[in-house]
The first five atom37 places (N, CA, C, CB, O) and aatype in JSON, in Angstrom:
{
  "aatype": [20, 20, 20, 20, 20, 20, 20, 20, 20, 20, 20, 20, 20, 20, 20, 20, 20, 20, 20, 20, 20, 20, 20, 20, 20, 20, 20, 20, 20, 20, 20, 20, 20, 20, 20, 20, 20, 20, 20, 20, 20, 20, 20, 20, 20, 20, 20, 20, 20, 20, 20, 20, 20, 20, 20, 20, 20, 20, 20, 20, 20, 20, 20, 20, 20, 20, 20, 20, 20, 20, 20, 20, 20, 20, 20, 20, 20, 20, 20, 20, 20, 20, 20, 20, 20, 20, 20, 20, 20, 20, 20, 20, 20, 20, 20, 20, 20, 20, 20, 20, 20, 20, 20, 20, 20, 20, 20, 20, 20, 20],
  "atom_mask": [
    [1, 1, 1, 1, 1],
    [1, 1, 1, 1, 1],
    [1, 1, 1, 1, 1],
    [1, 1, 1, 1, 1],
    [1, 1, 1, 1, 1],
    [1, 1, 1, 1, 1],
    [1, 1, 1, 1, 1],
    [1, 1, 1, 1, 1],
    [1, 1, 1, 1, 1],
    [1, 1, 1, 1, 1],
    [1, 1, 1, 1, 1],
    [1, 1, 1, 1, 1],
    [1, 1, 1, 1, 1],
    [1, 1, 1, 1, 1],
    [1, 1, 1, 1, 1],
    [1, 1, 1, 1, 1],
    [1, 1, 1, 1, 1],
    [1, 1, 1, 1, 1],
    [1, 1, 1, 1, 1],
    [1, 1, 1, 1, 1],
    [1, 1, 1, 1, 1],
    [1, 1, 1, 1, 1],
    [1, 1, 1, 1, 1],
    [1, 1, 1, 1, 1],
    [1, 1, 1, 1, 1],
    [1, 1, 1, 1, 1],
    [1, 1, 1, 1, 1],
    [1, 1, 1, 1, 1],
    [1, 1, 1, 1, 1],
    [1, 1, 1, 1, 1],
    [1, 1, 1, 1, 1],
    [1, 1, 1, 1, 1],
    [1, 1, 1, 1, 1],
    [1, 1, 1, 1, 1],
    [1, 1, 1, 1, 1],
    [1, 1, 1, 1, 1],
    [1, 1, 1, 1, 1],
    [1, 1, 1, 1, 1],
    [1, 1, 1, 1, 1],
    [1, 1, 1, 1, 1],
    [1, 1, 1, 1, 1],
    [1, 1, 1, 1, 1],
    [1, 1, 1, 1, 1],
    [1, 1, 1, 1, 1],
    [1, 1, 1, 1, 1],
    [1, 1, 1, 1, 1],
    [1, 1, 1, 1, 1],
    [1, 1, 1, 1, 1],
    [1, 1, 1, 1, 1],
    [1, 1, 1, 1, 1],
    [1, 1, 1, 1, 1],
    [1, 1, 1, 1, 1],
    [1, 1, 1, 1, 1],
    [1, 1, 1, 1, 1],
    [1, 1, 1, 1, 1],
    [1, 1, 1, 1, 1],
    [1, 1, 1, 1, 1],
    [1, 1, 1, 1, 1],
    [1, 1, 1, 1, 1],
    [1, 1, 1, 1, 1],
    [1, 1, 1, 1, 1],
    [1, 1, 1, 1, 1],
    [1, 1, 1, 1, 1],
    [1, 1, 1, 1, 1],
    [1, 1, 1, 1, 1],
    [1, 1, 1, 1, 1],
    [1, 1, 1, 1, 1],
    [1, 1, 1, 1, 1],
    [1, 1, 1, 1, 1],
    [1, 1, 1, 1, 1],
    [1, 1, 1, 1, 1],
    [1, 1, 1, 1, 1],
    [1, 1, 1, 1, 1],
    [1, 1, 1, 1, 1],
    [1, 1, 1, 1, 1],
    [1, 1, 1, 1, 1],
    [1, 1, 1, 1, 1],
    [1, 1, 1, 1, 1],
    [1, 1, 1, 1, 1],
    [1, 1, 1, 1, 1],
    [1, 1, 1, 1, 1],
    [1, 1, 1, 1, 1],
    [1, 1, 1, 1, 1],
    [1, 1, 1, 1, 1],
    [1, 1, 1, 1, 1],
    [1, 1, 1, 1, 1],
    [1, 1, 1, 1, 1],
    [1, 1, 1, 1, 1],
    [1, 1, 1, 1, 1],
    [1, 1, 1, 1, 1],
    [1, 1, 1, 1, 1],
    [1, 1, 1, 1, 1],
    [1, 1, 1, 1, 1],
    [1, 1, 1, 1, 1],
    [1, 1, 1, 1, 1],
    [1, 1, 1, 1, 1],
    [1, 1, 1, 1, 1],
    [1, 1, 1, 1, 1],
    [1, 1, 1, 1, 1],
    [1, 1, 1, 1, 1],
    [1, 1, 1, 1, 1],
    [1, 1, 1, 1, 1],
    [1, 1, 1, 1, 1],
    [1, 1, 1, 1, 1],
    [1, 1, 1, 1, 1],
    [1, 1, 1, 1, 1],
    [1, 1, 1, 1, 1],
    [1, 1, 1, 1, 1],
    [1, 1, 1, 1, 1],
    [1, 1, 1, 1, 1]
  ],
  "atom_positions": [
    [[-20.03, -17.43, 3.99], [-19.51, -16.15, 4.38], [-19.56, -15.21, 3.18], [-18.07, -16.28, 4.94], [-19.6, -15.69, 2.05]],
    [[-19.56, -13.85, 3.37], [-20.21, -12.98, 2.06], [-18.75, -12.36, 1.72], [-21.67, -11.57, 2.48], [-17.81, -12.58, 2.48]],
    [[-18.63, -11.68, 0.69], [-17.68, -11.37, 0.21], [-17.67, -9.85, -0.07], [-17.52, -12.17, -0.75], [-18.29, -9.43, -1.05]],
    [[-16.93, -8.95, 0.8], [-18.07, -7.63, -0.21], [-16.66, -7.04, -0.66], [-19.47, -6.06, 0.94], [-15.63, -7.34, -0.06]],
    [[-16.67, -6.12, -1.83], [-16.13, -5.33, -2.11], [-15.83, -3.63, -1.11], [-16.7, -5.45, -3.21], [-16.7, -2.85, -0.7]],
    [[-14.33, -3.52, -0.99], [-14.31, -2.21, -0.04], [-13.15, -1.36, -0.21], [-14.32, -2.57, 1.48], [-12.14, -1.97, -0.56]],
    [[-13.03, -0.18, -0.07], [-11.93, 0.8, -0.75], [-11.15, 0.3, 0.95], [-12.5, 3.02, -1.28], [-11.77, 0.16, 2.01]],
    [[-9.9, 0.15, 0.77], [-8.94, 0.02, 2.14], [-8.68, 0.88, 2.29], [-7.84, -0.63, 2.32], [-9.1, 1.2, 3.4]],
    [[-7.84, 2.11, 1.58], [-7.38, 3.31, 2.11], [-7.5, 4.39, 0.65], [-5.71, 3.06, 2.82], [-6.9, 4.38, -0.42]],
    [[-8.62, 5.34, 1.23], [-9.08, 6.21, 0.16], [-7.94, 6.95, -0.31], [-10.18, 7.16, 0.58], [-6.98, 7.07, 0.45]],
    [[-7.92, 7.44, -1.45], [-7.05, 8.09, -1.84], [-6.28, 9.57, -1.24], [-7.53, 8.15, -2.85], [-6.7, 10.72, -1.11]],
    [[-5.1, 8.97, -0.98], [-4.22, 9.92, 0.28], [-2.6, 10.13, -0.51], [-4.01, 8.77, 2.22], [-2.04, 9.44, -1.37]],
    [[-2.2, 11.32, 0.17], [-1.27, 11.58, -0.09], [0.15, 10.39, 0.66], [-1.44, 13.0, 0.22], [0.0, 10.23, 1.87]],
    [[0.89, 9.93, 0.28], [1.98, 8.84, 1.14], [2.96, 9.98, 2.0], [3.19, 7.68, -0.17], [3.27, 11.13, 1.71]],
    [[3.23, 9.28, 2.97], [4.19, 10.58, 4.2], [5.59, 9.82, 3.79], [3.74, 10.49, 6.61], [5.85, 8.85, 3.08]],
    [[6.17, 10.5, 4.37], [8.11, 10.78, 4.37], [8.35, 9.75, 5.3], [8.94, 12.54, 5.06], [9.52, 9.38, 5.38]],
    [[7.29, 9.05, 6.21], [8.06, 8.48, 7.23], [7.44, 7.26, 6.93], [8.01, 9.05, 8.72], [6.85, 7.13, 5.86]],
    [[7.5, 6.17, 7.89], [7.11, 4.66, 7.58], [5.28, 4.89, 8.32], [8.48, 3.18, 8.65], [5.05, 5.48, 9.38]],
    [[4.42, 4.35, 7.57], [3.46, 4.68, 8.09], [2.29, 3.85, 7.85], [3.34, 5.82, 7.83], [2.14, 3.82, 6.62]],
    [[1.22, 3.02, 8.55], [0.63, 2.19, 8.59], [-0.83, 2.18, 7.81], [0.72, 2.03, 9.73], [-1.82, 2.42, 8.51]],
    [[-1.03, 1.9, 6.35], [-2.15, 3.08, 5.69], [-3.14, 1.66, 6.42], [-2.2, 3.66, 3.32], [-3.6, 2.09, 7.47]],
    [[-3.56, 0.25, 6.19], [-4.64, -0.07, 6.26], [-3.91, -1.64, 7.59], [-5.46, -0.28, 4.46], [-2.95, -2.39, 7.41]],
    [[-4.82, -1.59, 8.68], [-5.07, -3.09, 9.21], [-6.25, -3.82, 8.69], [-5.26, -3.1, 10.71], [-7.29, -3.21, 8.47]],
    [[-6.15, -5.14, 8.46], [-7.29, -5.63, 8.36], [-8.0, -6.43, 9.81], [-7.09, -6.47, 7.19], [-7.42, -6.5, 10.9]],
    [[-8.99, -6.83, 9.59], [-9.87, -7.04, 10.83], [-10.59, -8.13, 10.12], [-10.85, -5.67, 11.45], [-10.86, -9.13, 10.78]],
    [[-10.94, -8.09, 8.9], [-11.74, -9.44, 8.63], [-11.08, -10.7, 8.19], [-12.71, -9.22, 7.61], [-9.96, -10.86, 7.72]],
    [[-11.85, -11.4, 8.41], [-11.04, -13.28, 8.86], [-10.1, -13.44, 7.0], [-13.16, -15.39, 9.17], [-9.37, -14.36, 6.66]],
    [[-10.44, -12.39, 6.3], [-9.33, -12.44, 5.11], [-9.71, -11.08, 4.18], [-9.47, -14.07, 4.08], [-10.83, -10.58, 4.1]],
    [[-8.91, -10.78, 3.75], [-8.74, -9.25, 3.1], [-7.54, -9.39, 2.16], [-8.4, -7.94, 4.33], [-6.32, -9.34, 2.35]],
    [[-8.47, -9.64, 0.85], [-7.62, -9.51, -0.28], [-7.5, -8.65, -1.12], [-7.71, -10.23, -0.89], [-8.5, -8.17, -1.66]],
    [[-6.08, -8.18, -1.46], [-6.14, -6.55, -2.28], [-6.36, -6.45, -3.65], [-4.81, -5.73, -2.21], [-5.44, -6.79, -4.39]],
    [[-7.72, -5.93, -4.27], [-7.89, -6.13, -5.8], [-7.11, -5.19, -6.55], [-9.32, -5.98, -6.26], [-6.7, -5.5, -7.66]],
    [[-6.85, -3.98, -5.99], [-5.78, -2.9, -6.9], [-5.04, -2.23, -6.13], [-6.41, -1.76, -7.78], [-5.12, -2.71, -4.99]],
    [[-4.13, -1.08, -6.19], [-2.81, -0.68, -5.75], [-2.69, 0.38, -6.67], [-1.64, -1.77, -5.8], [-2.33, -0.16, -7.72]],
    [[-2.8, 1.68, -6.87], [-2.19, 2.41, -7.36], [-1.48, 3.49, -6.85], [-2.74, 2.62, -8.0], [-2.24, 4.11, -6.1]],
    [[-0.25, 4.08, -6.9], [0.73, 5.08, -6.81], [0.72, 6.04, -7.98], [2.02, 4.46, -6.69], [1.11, 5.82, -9.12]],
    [[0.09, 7.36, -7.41], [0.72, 8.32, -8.75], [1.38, 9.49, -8.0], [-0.61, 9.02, -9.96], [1.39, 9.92, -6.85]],
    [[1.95, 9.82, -9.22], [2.9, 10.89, -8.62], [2.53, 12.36, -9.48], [4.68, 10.34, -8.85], [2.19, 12.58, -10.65]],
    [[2.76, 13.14, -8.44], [1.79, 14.56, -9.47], [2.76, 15.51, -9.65], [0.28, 15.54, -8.61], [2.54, 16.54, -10.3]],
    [[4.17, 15.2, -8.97], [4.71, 16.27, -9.36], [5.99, 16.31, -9.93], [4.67, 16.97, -8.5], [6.27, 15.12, -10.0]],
    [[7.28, 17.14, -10.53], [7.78, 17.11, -11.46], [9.29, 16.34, -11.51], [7.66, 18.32, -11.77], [10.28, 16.29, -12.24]],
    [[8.94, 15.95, -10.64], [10.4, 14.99, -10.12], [10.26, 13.19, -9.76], [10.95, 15.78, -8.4], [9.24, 12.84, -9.16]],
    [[10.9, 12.5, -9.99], [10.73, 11.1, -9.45], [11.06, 11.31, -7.82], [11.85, 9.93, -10.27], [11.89, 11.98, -7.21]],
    [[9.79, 10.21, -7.34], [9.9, 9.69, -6.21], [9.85, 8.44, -5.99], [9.23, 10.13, -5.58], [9.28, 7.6, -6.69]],
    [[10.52, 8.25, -4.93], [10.66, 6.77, -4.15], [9.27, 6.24, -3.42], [11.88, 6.91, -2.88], [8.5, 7.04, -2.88]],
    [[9.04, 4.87, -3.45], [8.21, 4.73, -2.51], [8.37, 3.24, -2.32], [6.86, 5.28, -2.82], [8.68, 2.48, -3.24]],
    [[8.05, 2.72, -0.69], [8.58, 1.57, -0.38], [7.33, 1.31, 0.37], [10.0, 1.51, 0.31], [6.64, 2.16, 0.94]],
    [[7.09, -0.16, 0.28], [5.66, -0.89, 0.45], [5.84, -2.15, 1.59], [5.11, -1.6, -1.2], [6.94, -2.68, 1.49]],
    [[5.18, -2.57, 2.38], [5.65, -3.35, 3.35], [4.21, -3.98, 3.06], [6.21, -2.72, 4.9], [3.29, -3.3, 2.62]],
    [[4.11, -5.36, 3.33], [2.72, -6.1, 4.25], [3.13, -6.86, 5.17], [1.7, -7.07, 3.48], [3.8, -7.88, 5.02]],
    [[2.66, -6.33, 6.36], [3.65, -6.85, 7.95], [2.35, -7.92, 8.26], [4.02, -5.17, 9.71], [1.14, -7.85, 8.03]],
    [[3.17, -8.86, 8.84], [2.5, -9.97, 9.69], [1.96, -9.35, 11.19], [3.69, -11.25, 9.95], [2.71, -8.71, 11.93]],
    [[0.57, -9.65, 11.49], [0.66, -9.56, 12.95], [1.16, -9.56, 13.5], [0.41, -9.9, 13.5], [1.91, -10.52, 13.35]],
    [[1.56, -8.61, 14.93], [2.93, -8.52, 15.41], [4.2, -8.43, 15.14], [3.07, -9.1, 15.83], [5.21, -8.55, 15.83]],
    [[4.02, -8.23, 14.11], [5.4, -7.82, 13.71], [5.63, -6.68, 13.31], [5.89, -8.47, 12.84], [4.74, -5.9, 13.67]],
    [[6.79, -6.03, 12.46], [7.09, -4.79, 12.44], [7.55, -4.61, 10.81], [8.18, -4.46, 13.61], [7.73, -5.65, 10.17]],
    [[7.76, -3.24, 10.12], [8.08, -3.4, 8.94], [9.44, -3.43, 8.77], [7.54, -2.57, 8.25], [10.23, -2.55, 9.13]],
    [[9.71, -4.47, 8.19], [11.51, -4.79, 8.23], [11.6, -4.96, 6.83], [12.21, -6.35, 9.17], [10.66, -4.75, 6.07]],
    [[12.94, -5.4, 6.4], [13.23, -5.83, 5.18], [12.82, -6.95, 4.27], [14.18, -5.92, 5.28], [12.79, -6.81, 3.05]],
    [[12.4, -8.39, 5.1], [11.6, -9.52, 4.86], [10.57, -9.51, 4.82], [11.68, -10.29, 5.44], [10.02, -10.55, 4.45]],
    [[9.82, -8.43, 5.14], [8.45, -8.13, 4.24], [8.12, -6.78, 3.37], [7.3, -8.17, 5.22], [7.06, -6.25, 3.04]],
    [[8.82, -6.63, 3.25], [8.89, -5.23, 1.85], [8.96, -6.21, 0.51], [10.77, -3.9, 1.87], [9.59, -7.23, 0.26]],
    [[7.91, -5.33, -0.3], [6.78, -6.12, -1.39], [7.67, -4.91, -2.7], [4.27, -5.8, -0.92], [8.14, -5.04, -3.83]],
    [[7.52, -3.98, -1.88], [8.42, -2.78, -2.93], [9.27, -1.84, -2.65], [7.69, -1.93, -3.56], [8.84, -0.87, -2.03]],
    [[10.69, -1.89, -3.01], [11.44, -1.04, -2.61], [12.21, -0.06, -3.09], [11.91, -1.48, -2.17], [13.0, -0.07, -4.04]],
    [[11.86, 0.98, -2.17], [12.47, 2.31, -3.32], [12.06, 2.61, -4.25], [13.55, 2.29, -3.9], [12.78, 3.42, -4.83]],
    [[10.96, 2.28, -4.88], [10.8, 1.99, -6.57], [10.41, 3.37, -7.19], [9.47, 0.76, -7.0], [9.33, 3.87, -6.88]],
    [[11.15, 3.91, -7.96], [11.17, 5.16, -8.57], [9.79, 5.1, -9.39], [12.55, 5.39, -9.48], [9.52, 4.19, -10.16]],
    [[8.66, 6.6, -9.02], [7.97, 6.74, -9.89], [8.17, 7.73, -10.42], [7.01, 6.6, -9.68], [8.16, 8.8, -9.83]],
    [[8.41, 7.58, -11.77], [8.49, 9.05, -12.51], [7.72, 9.92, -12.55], [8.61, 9.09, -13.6], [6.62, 9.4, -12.77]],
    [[7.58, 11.55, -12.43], [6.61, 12.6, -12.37], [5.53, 12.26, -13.45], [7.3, 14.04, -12.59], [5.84, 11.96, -14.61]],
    [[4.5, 12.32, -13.07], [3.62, 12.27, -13.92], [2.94, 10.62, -14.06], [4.31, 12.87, -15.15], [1.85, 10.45, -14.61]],
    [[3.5, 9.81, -13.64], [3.1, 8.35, -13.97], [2.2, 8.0, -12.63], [4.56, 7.23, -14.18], [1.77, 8.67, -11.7]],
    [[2.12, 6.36, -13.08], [1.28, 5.92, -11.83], [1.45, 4.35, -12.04], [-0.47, 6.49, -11.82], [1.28, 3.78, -13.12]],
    [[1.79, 3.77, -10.88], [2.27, 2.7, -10.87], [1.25, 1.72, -10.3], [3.43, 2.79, -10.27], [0.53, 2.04, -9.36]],
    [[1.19, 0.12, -11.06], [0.05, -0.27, -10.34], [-0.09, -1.62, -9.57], [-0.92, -0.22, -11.22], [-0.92, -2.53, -9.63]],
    [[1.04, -1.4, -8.83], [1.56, -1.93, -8.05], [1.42, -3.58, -7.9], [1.21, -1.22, -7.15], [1.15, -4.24, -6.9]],
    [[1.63, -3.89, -8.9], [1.34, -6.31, -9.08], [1.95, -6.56, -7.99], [2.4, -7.68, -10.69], [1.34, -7.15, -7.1]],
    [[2.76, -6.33, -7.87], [3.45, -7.06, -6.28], [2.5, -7.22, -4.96], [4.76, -5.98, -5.62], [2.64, -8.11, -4.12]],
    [[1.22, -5.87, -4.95], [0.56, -5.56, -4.05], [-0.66, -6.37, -4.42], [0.5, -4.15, -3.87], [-1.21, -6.98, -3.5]],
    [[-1.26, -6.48, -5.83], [-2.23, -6.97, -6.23], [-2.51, -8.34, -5.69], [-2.15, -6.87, -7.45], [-1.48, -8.94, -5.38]],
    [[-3.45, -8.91, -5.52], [-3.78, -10.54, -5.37], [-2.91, -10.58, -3.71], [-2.86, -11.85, -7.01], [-2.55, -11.68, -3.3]],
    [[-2.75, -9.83, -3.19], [-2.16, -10.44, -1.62], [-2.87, -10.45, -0.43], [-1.04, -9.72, -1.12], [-3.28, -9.36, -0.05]],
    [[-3.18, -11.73, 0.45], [-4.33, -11.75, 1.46], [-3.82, -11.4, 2.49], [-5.03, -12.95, 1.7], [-2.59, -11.48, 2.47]],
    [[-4.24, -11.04, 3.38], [-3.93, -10.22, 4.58], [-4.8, -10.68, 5.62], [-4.11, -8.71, 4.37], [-5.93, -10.19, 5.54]],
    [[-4.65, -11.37, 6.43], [-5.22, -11.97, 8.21], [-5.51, -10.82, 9.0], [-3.92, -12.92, 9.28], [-5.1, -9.67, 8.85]],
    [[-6.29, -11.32, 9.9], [-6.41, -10.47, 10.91], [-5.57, -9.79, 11.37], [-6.76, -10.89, 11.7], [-4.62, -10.57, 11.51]],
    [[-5.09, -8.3, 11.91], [-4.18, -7.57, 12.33], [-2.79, -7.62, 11.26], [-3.97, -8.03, 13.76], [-1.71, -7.3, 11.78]],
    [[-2.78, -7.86, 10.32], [-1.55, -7.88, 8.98], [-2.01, -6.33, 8.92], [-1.8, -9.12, 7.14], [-3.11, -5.81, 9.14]],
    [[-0.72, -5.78, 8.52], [-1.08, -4.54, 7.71], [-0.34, -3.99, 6.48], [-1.04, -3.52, 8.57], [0.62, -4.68, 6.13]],
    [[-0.6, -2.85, 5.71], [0.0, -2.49, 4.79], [0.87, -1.46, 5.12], [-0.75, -2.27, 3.92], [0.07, -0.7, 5.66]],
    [[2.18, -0.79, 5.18], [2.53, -0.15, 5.52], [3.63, 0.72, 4.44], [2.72, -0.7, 6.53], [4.39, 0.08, 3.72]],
    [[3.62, 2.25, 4.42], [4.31, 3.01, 2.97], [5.44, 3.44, 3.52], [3.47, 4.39, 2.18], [5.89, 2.99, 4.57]],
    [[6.07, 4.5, 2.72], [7.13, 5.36, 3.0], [7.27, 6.08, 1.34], [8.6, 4.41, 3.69], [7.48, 5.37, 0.35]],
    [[7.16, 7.12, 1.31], [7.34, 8.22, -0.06], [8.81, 8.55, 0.37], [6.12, 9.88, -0.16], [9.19, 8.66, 1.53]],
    [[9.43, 8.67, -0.52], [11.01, 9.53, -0.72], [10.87, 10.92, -0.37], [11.64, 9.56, -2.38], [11.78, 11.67, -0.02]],
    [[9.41, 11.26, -0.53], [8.88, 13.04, -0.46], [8.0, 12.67, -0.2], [8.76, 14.21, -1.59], [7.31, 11.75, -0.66]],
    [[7.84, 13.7, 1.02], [6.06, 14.13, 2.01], [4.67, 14.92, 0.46], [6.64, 16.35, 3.88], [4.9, 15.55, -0.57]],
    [[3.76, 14.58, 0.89], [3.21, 15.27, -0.16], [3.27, 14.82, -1.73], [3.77, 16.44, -0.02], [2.67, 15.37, -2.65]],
    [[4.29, 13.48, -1.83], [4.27, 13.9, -3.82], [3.33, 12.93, -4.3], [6.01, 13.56, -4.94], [2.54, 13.21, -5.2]],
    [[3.38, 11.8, -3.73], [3.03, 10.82, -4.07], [1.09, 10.08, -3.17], [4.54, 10.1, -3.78], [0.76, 10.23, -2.0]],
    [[0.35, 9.43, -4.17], [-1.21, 9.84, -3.82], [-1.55, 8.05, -4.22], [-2.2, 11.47, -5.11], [-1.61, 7.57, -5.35]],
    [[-1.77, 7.21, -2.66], [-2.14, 6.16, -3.07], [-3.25, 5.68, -2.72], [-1.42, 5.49, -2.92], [-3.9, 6.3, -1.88]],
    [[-3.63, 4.74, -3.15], [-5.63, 4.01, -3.25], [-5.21, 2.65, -3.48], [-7.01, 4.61, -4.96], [-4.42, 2.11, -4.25]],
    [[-6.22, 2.13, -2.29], [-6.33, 1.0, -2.21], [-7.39, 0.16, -2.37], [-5.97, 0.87, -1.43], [-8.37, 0.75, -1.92]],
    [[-7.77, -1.17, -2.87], [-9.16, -1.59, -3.09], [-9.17, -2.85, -2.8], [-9.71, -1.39, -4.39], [-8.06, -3.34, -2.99]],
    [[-9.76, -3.42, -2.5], [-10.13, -5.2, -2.06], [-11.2, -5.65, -1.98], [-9.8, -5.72, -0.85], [-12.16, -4.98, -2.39]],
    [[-11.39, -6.97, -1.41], [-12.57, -7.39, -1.05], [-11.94, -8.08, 0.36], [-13.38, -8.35, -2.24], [-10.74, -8.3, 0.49]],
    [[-13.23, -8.47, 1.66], [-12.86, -9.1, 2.38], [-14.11, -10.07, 2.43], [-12.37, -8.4, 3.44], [-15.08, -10.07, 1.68]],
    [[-13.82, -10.91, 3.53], [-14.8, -12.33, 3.37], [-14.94, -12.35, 4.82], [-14.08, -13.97, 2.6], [-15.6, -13.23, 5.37]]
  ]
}
């Protein structure tokens, strides 16, 4: 089986509400990077889920929570790094603020 390298979710702004950035579909999808930056002059929150098929984003699968990024930084998310993801798993965000915060995702699947 081939392995290819693939951006999961191009670089986007994170929303205010709980929101589903990538499903996977191939028989495994592992995440090579994770970054969060924040562009503007205030810290924001941002909370990270990887939900099991069928399931929903709850508290027992949040990878990151709340985690303050300071204006100007960019966080690179290890918790998110190295994690495989099954068929229909997904990644799911939430920003403290609509608009502040700008995340990218990268992997490979098999």
């Amino acid at each position: 089986m081939a392995t290819l390298l693939a951006v999961l979710v191009e670089s986007k702004f994170v929303a205010a509400t709980l929101t589903t950035q990538f499903t996977a579909v191939a028989p495994q999808t592992i995440i090579g990077a994770c970054t969060i930056s924040n562009g503007t002059a205030g810290a924001v929150t941002i909370t990270a889920h990887i939900v099991p098929s069928g399931d929903t984003a709850v508290a027992a699968n949040t990878l990151i929570s709340a985690r303050s990024i300071s204006p100007g930084a960019t966080d690179p998310c290890p918790e998110l790094t190295g994690q495989v993801l099954l068929p229909g798993d997904f990644i799911s965000t939430q920003a403290g603020a609509a608009s502040s915060l700008t995340l990218r995702i990268s992997g490979r699947t098999t």
